[in-house]
GUSE-829376 format. One line per 3 residues: number of its first residue (from 0); their letters; for each residue x, y, z of C-alpha. Coordinates in steps of 0.1 Angstrom, whole numbers, plus 5000, padded with zeros to 4 digits. Layout:
REM residues N
NUM	a	X:Y:Z ~ ...
This chain:
REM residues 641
0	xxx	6266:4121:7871 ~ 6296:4142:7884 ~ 6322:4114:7865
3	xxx	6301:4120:7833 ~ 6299:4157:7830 ~ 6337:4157:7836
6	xxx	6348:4132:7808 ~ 6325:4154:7787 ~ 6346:4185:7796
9	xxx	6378:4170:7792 ~ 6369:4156:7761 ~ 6366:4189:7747
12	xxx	6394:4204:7765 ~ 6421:4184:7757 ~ 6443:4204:7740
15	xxx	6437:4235:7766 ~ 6438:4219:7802 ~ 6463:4188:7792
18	xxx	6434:4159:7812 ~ 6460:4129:7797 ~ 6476:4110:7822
21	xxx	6495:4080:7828 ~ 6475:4050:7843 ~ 6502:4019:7850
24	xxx	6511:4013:7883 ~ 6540:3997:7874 ~ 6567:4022:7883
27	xxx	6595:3999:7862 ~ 6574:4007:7833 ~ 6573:4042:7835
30	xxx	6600:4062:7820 ~ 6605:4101:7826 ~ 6607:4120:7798
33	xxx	6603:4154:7799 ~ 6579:4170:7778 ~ 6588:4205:7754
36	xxx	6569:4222:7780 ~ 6548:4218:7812 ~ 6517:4196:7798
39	xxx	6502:4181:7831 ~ 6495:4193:7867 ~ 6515:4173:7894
42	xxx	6496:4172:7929 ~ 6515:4172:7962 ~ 6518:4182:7999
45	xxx	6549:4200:8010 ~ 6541:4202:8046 ~ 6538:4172:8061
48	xxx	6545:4163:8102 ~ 6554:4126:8112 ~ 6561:4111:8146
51	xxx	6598:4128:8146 ~ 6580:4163:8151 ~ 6584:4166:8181
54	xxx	6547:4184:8184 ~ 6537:4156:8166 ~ 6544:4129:8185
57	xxx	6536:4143:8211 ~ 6503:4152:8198 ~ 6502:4115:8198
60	xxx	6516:4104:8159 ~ 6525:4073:8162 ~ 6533:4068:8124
63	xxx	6568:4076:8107 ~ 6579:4087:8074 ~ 6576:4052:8057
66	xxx	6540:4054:8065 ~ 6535:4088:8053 ~ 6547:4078:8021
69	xxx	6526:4045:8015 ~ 6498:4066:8022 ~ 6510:4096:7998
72	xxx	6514:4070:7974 ~ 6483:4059:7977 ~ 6485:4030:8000
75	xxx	6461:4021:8032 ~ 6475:4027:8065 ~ 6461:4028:8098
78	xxx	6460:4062:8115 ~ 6474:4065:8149 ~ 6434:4063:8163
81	xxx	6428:4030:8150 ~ 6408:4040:8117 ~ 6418:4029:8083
84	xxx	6433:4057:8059 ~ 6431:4060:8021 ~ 6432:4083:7994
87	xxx	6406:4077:7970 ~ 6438:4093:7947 ~ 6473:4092:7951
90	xxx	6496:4117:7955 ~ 6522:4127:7929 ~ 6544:4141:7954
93	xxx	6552:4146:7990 ~ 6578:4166:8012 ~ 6577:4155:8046
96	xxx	6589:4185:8066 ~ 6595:4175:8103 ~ 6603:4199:8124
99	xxx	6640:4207:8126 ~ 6642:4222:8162 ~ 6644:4189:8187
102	xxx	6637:4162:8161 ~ 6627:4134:8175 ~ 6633:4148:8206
105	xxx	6597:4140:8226 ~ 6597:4102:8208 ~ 6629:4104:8226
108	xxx	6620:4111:8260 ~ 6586:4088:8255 ~ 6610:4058:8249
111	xxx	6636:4063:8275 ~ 6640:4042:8307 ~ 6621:4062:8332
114	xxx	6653:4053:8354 ~ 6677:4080:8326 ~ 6657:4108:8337
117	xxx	6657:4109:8371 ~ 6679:4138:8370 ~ 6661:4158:8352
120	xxx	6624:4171:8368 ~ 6611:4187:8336 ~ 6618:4158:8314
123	xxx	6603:4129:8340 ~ 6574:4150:8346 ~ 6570:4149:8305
126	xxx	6581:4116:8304 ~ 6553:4107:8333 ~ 6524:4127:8310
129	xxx	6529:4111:8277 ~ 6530:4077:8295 ~ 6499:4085:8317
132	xxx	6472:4094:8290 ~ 6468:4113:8255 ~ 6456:4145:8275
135	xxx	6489:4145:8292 ~ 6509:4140:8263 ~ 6485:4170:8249
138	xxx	6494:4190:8279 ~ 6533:4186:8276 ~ 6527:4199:8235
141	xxx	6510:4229:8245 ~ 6537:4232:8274 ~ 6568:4226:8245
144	xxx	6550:4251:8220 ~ 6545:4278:8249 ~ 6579:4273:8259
147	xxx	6595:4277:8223 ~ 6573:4308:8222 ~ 6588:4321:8256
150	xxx	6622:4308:8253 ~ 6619:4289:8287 ~ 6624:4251:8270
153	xxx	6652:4233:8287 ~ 6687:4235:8280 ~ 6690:4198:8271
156	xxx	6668:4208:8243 ~ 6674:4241:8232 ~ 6712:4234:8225
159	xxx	6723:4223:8186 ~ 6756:4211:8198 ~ 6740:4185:8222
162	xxx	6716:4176:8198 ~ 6734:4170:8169 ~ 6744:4131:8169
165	xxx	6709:4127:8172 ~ 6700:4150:8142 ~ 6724:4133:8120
168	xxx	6718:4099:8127 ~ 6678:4105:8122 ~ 6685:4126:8091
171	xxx	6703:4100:8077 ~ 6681:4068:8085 ~ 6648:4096:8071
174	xxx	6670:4104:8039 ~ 6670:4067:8033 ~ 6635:4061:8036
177	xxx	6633:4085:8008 ~ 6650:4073:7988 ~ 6635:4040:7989
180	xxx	6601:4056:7979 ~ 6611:4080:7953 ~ 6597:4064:7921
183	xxx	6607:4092:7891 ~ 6577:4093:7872 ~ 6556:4077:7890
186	xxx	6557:4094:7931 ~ 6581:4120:7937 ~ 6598:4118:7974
189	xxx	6616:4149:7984 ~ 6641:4158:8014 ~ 6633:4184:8033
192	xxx	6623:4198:8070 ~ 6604:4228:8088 ~ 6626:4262:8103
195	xxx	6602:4269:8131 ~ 6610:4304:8140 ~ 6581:4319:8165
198	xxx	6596:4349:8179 ~ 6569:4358:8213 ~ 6548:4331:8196
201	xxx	6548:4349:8160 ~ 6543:4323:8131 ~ 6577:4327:8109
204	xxx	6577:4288:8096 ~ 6594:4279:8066 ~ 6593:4246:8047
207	xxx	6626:4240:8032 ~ 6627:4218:8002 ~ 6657:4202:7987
210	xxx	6657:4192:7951 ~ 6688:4169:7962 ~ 6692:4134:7974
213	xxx	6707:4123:7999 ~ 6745:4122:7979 ~ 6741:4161:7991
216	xxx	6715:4158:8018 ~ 6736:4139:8041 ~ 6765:4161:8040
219	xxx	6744:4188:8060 ~ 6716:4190:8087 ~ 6683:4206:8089
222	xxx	6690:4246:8102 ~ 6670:4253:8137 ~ 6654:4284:8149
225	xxx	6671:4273:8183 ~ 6703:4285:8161 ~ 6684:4322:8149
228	xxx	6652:4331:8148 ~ 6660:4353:8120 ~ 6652:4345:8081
231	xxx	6687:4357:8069 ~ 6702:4329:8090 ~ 6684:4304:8075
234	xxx	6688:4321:8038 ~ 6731:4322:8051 ~ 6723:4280:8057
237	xxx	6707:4277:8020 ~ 6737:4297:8002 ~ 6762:4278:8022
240	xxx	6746:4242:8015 ~ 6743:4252:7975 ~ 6781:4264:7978
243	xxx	6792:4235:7994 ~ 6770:4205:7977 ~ 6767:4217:7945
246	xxx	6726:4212:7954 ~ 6696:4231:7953 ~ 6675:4243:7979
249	xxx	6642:4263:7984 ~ 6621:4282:8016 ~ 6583:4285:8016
252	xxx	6570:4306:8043 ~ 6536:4292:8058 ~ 6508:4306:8081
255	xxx	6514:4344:8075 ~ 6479:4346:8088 ~ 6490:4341:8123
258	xxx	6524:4365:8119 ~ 6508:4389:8137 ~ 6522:4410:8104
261	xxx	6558:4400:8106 ~ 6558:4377:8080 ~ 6554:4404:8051
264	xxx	6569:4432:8072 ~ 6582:4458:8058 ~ 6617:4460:8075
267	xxx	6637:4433:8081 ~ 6636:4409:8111 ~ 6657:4426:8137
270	xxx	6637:4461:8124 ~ 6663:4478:8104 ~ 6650:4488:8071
273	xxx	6649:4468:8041 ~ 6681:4471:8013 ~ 6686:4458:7979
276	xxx	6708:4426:7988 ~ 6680:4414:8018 ~ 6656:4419:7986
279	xxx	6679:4400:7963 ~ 6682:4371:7988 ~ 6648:4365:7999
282	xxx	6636:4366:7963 ~ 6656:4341:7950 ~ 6651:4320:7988
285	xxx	6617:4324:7991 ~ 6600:4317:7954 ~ 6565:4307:7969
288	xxx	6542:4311:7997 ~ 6521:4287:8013 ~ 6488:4307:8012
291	xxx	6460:4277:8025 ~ 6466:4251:8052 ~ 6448:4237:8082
294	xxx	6457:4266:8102 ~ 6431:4288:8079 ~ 6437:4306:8050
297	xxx	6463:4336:8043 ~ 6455:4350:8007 ~ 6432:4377:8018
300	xxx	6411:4396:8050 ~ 6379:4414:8047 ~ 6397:4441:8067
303	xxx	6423:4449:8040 ~ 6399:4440:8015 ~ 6361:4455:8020
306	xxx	6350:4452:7981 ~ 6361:4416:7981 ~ 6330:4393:7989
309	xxx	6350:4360:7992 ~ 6378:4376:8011 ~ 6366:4362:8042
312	xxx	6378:4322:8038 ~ 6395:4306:8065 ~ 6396:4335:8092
315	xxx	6379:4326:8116 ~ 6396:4317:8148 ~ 6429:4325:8131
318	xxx	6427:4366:8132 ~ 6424:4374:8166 ~ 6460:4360:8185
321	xxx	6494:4346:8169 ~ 6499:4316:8166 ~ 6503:4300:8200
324	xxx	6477:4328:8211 ~ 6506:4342:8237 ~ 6497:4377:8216
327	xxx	6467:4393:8205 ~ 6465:4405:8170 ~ 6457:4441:8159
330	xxx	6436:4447:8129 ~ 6470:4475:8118 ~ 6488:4440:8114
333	xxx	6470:4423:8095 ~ 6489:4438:8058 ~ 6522:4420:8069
336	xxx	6501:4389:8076 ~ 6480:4384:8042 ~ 6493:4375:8008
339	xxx	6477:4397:7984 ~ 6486:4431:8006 ~ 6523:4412:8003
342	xxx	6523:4415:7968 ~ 6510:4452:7971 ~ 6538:4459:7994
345	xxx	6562:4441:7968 ~ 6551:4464:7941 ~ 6554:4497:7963
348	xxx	6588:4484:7973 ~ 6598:4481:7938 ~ 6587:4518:7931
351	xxx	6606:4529:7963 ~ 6641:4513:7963 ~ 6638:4493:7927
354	xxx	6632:4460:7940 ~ 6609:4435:7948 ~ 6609:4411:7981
357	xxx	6577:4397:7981 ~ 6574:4381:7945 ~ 6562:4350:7952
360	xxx	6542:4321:7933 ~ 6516:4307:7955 ~ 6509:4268:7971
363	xxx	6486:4248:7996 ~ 6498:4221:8015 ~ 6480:4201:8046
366	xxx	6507:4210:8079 ~ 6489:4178:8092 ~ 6504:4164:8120
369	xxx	6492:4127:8118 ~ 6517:4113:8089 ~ 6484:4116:8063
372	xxx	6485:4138:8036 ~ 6450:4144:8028 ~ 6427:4175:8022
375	xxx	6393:4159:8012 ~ 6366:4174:8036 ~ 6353:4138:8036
378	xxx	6386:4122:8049 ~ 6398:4148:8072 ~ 6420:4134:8092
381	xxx	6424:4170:8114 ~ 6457:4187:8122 ~ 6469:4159:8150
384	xxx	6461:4123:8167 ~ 6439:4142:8188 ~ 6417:4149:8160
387	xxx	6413:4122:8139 ~ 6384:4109:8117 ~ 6370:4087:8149
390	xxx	6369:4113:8173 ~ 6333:4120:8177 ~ 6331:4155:8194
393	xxx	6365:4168:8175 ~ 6347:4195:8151 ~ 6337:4217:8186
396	xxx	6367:4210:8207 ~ 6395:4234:8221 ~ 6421:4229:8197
399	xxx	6440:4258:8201 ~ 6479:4249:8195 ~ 6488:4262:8228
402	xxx	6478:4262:8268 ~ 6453:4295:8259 ~ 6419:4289:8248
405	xxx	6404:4306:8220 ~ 6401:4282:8188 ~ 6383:4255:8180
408	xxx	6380:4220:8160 ~ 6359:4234:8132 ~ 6382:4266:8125
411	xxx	6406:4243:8111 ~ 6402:4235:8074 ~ 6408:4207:8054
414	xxx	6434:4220:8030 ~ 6448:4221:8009 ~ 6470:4211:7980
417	xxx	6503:4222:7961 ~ 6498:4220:7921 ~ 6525:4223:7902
420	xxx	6531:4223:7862 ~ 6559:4205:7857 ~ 6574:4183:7827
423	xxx	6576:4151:7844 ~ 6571:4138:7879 ~ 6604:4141:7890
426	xxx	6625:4159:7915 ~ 6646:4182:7894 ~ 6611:4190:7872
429	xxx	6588:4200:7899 ~ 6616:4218:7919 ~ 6625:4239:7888
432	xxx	6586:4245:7884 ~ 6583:4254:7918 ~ 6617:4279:7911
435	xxx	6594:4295:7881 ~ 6565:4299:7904 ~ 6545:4283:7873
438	xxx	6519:4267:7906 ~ 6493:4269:7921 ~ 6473:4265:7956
441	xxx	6440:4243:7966 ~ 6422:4246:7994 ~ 6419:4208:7982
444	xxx	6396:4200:7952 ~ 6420:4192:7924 ~ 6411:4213:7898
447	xxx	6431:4221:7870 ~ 6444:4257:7860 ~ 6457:4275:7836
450	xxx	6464:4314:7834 ~ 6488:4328:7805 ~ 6494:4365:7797
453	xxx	6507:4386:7769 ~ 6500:4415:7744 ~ 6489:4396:7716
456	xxx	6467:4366:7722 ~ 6435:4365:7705 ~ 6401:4344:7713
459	xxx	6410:4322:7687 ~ 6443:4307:7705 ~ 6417:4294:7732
462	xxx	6417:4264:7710 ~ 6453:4256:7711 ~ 6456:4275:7752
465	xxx	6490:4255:7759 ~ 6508:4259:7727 ~ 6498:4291:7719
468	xxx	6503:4301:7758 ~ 6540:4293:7761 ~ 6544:4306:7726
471	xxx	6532:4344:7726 ~ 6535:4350:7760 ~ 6542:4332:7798
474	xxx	6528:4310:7821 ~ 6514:4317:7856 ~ 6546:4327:7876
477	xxx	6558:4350:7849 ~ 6566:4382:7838 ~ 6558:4413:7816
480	xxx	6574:4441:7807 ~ 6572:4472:7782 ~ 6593:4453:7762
483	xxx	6566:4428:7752 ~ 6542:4460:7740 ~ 6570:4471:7713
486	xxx	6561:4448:7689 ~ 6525:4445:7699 ~ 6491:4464:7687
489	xxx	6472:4461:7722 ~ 6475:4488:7746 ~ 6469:4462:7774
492	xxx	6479:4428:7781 ~ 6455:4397:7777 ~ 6451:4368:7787
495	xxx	6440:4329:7787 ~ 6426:4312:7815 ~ 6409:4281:7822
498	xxx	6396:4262:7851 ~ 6385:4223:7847 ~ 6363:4213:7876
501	xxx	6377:4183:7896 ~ 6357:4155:7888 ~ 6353:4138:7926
504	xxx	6344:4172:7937 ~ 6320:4203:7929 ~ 6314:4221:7892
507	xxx	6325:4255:7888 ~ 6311:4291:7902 ~ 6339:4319:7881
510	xxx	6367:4328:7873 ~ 6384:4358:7891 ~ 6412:4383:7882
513	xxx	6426:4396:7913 ~ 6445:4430:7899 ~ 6472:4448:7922
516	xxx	6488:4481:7912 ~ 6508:4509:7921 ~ 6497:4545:7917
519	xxx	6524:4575:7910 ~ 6524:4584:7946 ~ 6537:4550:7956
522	xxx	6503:4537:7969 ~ 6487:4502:7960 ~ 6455:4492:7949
525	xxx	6433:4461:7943 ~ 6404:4451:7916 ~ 6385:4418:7916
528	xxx	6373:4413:7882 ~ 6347:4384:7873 ~ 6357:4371:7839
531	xxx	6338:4340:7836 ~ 6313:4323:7854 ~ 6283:4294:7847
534	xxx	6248:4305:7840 ~ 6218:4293:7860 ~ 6193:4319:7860
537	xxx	6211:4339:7836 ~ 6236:4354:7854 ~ 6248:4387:7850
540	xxx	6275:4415:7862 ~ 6257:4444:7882 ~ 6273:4481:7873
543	xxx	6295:4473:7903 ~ 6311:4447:7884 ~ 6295:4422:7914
546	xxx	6284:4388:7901 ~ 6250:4374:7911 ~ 6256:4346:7935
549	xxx	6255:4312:7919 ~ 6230:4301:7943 ~ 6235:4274:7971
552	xxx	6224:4236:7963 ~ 6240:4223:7995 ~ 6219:4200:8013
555	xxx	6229:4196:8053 ~ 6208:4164:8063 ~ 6227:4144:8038
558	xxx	6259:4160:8031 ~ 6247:4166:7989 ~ 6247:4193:7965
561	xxx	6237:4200:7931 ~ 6262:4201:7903 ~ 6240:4219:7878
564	xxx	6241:4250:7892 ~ 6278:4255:7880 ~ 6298:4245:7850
567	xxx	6328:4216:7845 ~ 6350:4243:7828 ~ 6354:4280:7822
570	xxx	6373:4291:7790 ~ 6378:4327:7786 ~ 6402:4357:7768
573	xxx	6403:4387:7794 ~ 6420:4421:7786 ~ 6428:4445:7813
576	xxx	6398:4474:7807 ~ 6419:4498:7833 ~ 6455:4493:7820
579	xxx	6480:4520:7827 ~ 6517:4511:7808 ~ 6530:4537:7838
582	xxx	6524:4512:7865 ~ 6537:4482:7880 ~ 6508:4454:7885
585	xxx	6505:4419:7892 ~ 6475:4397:7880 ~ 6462:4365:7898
588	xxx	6435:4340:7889 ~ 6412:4327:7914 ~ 6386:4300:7907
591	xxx	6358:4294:7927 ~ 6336:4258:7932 ~ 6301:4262:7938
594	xxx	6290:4257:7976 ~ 6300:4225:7993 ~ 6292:4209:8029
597	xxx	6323:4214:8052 ~ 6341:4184:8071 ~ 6318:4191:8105
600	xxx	6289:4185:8089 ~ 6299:4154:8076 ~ 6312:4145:8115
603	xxx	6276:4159:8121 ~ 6259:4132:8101 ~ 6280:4107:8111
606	xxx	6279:4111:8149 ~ 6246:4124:8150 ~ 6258:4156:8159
609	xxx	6238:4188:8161 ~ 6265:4218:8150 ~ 6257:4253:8170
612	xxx	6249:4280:8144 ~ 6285:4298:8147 ~ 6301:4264:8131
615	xxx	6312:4276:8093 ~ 6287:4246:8076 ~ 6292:4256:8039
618	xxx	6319:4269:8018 ~ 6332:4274:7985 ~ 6362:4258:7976
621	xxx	6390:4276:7955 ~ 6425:4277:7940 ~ 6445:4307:7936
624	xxx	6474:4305:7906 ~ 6509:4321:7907 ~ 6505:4360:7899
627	xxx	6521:4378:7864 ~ 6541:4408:7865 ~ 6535:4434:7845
630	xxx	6568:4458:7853 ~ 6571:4493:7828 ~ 6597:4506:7809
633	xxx	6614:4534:7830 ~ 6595:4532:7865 ~ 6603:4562:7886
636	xxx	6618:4562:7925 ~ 6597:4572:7949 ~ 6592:4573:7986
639	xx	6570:4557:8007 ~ 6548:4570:8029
């Protein structure tokens, strides 16, 4: 029923949603061409951990890079546990993003003759653990990520210098092994590795992402946080790789949920205040955030946002303590942590010293740590071996990431998903898509997106969205200034947006425009705006501008809902009713599924488990697009408070 309504829907929104797509598995006969402008949505994970993390193997991950990409690709693999792994669709792209701190370093110590660390007591206790069963292997994890978060990890593994044969000679062999699976337009392979800064245990992670191959890639090595813990380091690493290589390279900062508000602070990383060239760099370093993960959800808090009814996604379990839970988190932190108060903070920045730090696009990717790239709720394959499809009582576990208690299997999530609009499935194409922020994040459902703004579209160019999109105005990711008013009548911008459900998952709830703006005084502000939305029971917007809920078909004893109650696509033209040409403002679409069972519950049915009532059992799924910039014609300087 589900297929049906879709191809009915994309039958009637060809020309606005762009639901062609190649079907020939037959990479030889598939040549990339690169279309006028983006016309289809590219799907991919840019976080992804294989058995050279060294968490992740010693999480357990047996599987290495070539199986991560079979499986990406759409191949069956078996998972480290024993169960078979499939996507029921491929990937277009993956960036596997092992971690560059100690790569390989625990696989390392796992395969050595017990006899070569005899003079060592920390690494033959290790060595003794991983051998002896997966809890001690889970034990020396927690003991590796407390001891990055203290500083206390061993010499032997905290010093570049003495790892760096190593690090090359596994770069190298991984960069091959890229190579060999990069298919230009069919499956995209890109080079790349995690920074894992986590300064008393504070989540400062970057993915960083080379549009390169390994011609450039092998003439550098991935950049360690045991080198700096500080951002500019690893910005000084990107400028001198693209001096010296001739290459490209990009950061994407992940988890800013569990900062503990230092990943949006306002000052720079050793607390001196922020200046126009740390602006300049970051900008051009830093082009996206990854806003949804397995480690929960960073877009928005109920605490910075109180009128927003859906700002509560992905919390729980993740807002109380850091990452590695060696710090509690204050509720004052929380607007350097989330990515919408980010934004705010960009555009009060902007008013302040004339610049703007923290304009970003915004991605999901997985972060798993089991080589498998996937973010159905169905075919959750959890964050690590230790949580795996076939582990029965995984969903109400400790899972925290560290030796503290405090979070469990469910409060991970099974997301999510980088789309990107891109003119062919290739490197260069979605790199320079990714550079234009014209992407969006998933929590998982692949639903496609599309959010345009200018001064003069009409609700006629609905028909012709794409076309008419890139022609009078930009794309998700883009920019608007007084300029574009000169030759305009409107006295606000509008806008096209669109939302296609995805076809193997649930219809569609509404449309949201998340507004941000700056007042005169230098202070930001937020509006949620429901623009479109299905119709059972004739729904309608309340004075408050609330929406009436869409209703909940979800059924628990057999994992089921009801696509009636929402709609396979929402089409609408929007004008800002509270536009001021005075202020600076950023837009955002987010696109809401109806409710949906969460992975637990489908462990629940299939273990015969019964879930305690604190276990999040339904959800709705969402994507949130790229914002656009609205910047005025003379803004004024201002201090902030």
């Amino acid at each position: 029923m589900r297929k049906a309504v879709y191809v009915a829907a994309c039958t009637i929104a060809l020309a606005v949603s762009g639901c062609s797509k190649e079907n020939s598995s037959d990479s030889t006969s598939v040549k990339v061409v690169n279309t006028e402008y983006p016309e289809e949505v590219f799907w991919g994970d840019t976080h992804l951990h294989t058995d050279n993390s060294v968490d992740a193997f010693g999480f357990g991950n047996r599987l290495d890079a070539e199986a991560a990409l079979r499986f990406a690709s759409g191949e069956e693999v078996t998972a480290t546990k024993g169960a078979k792994a499939k996507l029921d669709r491929p990937l277009d792209f993956l960036v596997i993003a092992d971690h560059s701190d100690a790569i390989g370093a625990t696989k390392a110590i796992y395969e050595a003759p017990r006899i070569a660390l005899l003079g060592n007591k920390l690494l033959l206790r290790w060595h003794d653990m991983m051998h002896e069963s997966e809890d001690g292997s889970l034990r020396v994890t927690a003991e590796l990520i407390d001891g990055a978060a203290t500083g206390s990890l061993p010499e032997s593994m905290t010093d570049p210098e003495a790892q760096k044969e190593r690090t090359s000679d596994l770069w190298k062999a991984h960069g091959k092994i890229v190579e060999r699976y990069n298919k230009p337009g069919k499956f995209t392979a890109f080079m790349g590795f995690e920074y894992t800064s986590m300064p008393q245990g504070d989540n400062l992670h970057r993915v960083v992402m080379y549009r390169d191959g390994t011609d450039k890639t092998d003439r550098t090595l991935p950049f360690g946080a045991l080198t700096s813990q500080d951002p500019e380091k690893l910005w000084a690493y990107m400028d001198a790789y693209e001096k010296d290589t001739g290459g490209k390279v990009l950061a994407i900062p992940h988890n800013s949920n569990v900062s503990n508000g230092r990943m949006f602070a306002m000052n720079k990383y050793d607390g001196s205040p922020i200046d126009a060239a740390y602006i300049k760099t970051r900008a051009l370093r830093e082009p996206l955030v990854e806003v949804t993960q397995i480690k929960g959800d960073s877009e928005a808090h109920p605490f910075l946002s109180p009128n927003d009814e859906f700002a509560n996604f992905g919390v729980e379990g993740w807002d109380e303590c850091n990452l590695s839970c060696t710090r509690d988190m204050a509720e004052e932190s929380y607007g350097g942590s989330y990515a919408r108060e980010a934004l705010k903070r960009g555009l009060e920045l902007t008013l302040a010293i004339g610049a703007n730090p923290f304009k970003f696009g915004m991605i999901g990717s997985t972060d798993s740590h089991t080589s498998l790239a996937t973010a159905d709720e169905y075919n959750f394959f959890g964050k690590h071996t230790g949580n795996e499809a076939n582990v029965r009582d995984r969903a109400l576990s400790p899972q925290n990431l560290g030796t503290r208690e405090g979070r469990f299997g469910w409060h991970y999530l099974s997301s999510g998903y980088a789309a990107v609009w891109a003119t062919s499935n290739s490197r260069e194409a979605i790199f320079d898509a990714m550079m234009r922020r014209e992407v969006y994040a998933t929590t998982g459902p692949r639903m496609k997106v599309r959010f345009f703004g200018g001064f003069d579209f009409t609700k006629d160019d609905l028909d012709n969205m794409v076309k008419t999109g890139y022609a009078k105005g930009v794309p998700m990711g883009g920019d608007l200034t007084a300029r574009n008013m000169e030759t305009s009548s409107a006295k606000s911008p509008n806008f096209l947006i669109s939302a296609l459900m995805d076809p193997d998952s649930a219809s569609l709830d509404r449309i949201q425009v998340i507004k941000g703006w700056v007042d005169a005084s230098g202070k930001s502000h937020e509006k949620i705006y429901n623009v479109s939305w299905s119709h059972p029971d004739n729904r309608s917007l309340g004075a408050d501008g609330k929406l009436t809920k869409v209703g909940n078909s979800v059924d628990l004893t057999k994992g089921t809902w009801n696509n009636d109650i929402g709609a396979p696509q929402l089409v609408t033209w929007w004008q800002d009713p509270d536009f001021d040409a005075r202020q600076h403002a950023f837009y955002y679409v987010r696109v809401l599924e109806i409710p949906t069972p969460t992975w637990p519950v489908y462990d629940a049915l299939k273990y015969g488990l019964i879930l305690p009532d604190e276990v999040t059992k339904i959800q709705q799924e969402r994507a949130y697009t790229s914002p656009i910039w609205f910047t005025p014609a003379a803004p004024k300087t201002t201090t902030i408070s």
